[in-house]
N, C-alpha and C positions, 0 to 999 in steps of 0.2 A: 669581841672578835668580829670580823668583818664577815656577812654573809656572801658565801660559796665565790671568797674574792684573796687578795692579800690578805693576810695577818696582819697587824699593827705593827707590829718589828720591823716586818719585812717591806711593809707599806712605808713606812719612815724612812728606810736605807734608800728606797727609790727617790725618795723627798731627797736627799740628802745628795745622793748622785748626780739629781737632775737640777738643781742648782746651786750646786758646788759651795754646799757649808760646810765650815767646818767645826759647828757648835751645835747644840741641841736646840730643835724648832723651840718657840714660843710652846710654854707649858700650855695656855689655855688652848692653841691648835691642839697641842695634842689632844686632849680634854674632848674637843668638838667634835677631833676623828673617832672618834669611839659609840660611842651609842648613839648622838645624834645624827651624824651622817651617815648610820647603818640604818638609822630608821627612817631617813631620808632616802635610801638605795629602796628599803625593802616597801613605801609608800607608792614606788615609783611602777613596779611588775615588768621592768626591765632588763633584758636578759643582762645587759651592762652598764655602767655610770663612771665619768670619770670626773672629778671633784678637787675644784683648786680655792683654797683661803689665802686670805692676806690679810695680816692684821701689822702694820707698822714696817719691817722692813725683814720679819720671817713668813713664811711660806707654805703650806702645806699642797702636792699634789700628789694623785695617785685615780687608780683604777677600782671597779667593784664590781664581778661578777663576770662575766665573758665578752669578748668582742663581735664574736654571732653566739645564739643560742645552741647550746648543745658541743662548742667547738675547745670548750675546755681550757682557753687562753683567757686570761687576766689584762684587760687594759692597762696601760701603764700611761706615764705624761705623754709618752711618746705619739701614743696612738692618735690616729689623725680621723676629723669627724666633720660634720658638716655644723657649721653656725649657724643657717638660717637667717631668721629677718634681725640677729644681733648682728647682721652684715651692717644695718642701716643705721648703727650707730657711730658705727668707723665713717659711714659716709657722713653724718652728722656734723662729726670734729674736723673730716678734711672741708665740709664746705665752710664751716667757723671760720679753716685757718687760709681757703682762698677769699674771705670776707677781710680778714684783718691784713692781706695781701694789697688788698682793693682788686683784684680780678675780677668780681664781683659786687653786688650785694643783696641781698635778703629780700627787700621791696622789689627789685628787678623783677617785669612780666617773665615769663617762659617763654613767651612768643620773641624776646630778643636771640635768646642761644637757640631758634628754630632752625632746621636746614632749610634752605630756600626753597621757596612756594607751598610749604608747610604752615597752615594757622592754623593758632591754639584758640579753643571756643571760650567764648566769655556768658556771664550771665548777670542777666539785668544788672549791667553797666560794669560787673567787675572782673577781670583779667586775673587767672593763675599768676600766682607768683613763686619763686623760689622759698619762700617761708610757708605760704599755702601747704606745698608740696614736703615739705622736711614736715609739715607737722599737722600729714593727714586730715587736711582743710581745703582742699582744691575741688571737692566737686566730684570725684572721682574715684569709677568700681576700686573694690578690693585686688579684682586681677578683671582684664580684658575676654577673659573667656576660657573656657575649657581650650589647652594644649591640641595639638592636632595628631592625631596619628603617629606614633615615631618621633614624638614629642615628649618633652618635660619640663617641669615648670621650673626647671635650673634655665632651660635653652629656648625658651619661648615665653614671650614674643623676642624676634630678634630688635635690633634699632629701629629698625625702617618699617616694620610691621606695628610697633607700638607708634613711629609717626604717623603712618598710614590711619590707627585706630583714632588720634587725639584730632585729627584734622578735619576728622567726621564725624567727632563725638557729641552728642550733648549731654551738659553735665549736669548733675544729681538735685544737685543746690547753688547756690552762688558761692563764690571761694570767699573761705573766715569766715563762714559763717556754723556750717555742722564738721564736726570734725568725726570722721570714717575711715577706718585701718585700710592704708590703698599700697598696694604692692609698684601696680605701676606705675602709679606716683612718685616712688621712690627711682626707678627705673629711669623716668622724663629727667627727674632731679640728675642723677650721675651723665645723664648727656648733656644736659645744662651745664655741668660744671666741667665735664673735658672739652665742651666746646670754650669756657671761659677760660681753661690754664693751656688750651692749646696742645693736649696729651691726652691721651686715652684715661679711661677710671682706671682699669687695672695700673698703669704707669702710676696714677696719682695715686694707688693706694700705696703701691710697692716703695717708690718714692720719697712718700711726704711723711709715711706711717710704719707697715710692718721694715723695712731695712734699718731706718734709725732705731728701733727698738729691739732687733734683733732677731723678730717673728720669723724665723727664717723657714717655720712648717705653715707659716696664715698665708693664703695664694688663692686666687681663683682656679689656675691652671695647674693642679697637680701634678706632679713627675711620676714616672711610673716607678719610680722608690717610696714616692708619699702612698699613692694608691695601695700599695701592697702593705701600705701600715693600718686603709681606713679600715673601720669599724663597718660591720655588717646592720643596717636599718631594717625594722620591722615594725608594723603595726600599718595602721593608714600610709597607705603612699608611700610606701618603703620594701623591701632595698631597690637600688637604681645604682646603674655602676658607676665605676668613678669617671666622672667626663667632665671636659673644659664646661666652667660657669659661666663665663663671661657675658652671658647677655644677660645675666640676673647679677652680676657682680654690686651694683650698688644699691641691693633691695633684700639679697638673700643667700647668693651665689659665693661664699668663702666659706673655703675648708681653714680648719685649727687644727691647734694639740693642746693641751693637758699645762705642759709647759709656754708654750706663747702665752695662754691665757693667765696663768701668772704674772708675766713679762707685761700683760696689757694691762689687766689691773693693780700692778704696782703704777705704771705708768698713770692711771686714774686718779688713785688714792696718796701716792708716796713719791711722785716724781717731783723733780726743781719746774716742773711744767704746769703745773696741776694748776695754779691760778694765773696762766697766762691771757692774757684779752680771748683768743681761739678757746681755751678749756670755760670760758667762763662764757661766752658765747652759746657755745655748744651747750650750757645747760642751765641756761637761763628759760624760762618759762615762757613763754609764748600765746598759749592758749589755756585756759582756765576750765575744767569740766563743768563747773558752775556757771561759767557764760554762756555755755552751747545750748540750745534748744533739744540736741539728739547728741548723744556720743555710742558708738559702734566701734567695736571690736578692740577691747584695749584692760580689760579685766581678767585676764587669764589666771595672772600671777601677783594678782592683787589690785586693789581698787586704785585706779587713775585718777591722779586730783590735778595734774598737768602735763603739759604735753614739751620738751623739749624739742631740740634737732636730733631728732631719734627717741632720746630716752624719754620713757615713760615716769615721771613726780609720782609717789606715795606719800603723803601727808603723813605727819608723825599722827599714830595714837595709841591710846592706852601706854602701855610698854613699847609700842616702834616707834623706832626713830625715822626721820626723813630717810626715805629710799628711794635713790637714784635706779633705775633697774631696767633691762628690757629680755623677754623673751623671745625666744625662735623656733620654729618647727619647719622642715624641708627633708623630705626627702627618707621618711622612717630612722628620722631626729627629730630632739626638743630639747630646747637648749636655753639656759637662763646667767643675766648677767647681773649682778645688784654689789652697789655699795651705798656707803653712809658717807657724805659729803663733811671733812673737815675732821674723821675718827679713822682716819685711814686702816678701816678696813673695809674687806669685799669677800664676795664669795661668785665662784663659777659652779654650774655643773651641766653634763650633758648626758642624754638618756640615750640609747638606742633602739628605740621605739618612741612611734607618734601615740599619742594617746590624748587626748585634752581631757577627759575627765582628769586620771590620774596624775597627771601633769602638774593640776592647779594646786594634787596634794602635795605634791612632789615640793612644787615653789613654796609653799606655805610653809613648811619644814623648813627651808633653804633661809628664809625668811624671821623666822625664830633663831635658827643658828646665826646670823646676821645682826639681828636685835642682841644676842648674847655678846659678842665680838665687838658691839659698840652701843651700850648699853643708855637709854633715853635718860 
């Protein structure tokens, strides 16, 4: 039975509503929902969790424990939360598929998509590039600084104050060479690439990504029907109300549900898309943790053997399989995305609480349950 959350019956009926089967899930989901994803919830010390699998072409999603602490409500798919830096792997696939567009490409400086009279620093002779920057190699903090007053690290820096920082910056290391978890990095990256398709990020997300798919709860800009759905954050840095993301939209800033995130990882794992030039793009290797001198900030939820556009390589060992994966925290959330490249399956889940200890146990579970579902 599911602690202080749905029943397994009534957890399944919600499966079953929320995306319109009309057969009984995969036995082994059900299998997974039971003790292991309870002991994934109760790992976590999370007043809530909301938890989606995919294994082939069934499904499981659902809720576990409260949407704020003390408030007696059950999350369900519905409930809407914040992604965090699994933002940056949506911006990942969309910069893939303005590469395989030719709008861009990968080698391209930063300093071309600059607003004018804006330059990007270089060091001992080498120039930020668009790959740099997808894959936390550019030379560059984790974020620009503490937020300012009246501030959040959803809504700062805006555009112009992160151009303002990089035009005066000097950077860490020379770019490709240390690779360092950088927020704003990801940030430069999405003005890079709406200056290349000629549209906003939001537009290219809404556009290119969550409309075709259906996502019709994954937005930066919440409505005020989505917000009355989100989930209450607590622990570090949490809760913060529900406000337009937008200037963190391609680093951190997307709200989800329970259900899109289904909708995304079938689209990972089980879509007619899955090995198209853009999906194979987007997770192809890039950088090796064995070639780097220093790696920074990328072990939360398991050891880092490479660096994708966005996602984080897990090397198969012992019993695990290659895992595709990336984690998030924003905002009193933590949120983890993982699949197994080519066993179409996956697993989502989100906490409502920031915690990084617990977190890492949290993923490690998630992690086993994942190694089960697509077995080395």
């Amino acid at each position: 039975m599911w602690r202080n959350s749905l029943g397994l019956v009534s957890f399944l009926c919600t499966l079953a509503i929320a995306n319109g089967l009309a057969h009984a899930a995969d036995p082994a989901l059900n299998e997974l929902a039971g003790l292991p994803v309870t002991a994934m919830f109760s790992s976590s010390g999370a007043p809530g969790m909301v938890v989606a699998l995919v294994r082939g072409s069934e499904s499981l999603v659902g809720g576990l424990g409260e949407t704020a602490k003390g408030n007696g409500q059950e999350p369900t798919g519905r409930s809407v939360f914040r992604l965090g830096s699994i933002s940056k792997v949506m911006t990942g696939e969309l910069l893939a598929a303005l590469t395989v567009e030719g709008k861009l490409r990968l080698s391209e400086p930063l300093q071309r998509f600059a607003p004018q009279g804006k330059m990007v620093p270089t060091l001992d002779g080498r120039a930020i590039t668009l790959l740099d920057l997808a894959t936390h190699s550019a030379g560059l903090p984790r974020d620009i600084g503490p937020a300012p007053e009246g501030q959040t690290f959803l809504t700062w820096p805006t555009e112009q104050e992160r151009w303002n920082y990089i035009s005066s910056a000097k950077l860490l290391w020379p770019p490709a060479t240390t690779a360092a978890y950088s927020n704003v990095g990801y940030q430069l990256l999405g003005d890079a690439m709406s200056a290349a398709a000629g549209e906003s990020y939001s537009a290219l997300l809404l556009n290119r990504l969550t409309a075709p798919l259906g996502m019709t709860d994954t937005t930066v800009r919440p409505s005020e029907e989505q917000c009355a759905r989100l989930m209450t954050g607590s622990g570090l840095s949490g809760p913060t109300p529900c406000i337009d993301a937008s200037p963190s939209a391609a680093s951190a800033g997307v709200y989800s549900t329970g259900d899109d995130m289904v909708k995304w990882l079938r689209h990972l794992v089980t879509g007619a898309d899955v090995n198209t030039p853009a999906q194979l793009i987007a997770r192809a290797v890039y950088r090796q943790r064995a070639e780097m001198p220093v790696v920074i900030g990328f072990d939360e939820a398991g050891s880092m053997n490479g660096l994708a556009l966005g996602w984080v390589i897990e090397a198969p060992h012992d019993q695990m399989p290659l895992i595709v994966q990336k984690s998030g925290g924003a905002e009193g959330f933590m949120s983890y995305l993982a699949f197994v490249p080519g066993k179409t399956a996956g697993i989502f889940f989100v906490i409502n609480r920031m915690d990084l200890v617990t977190f890492s146990a949290t993923a490690a579970v998630a992690n086993s349950i994942l190694a089960m579902l697509a077995p080395r």
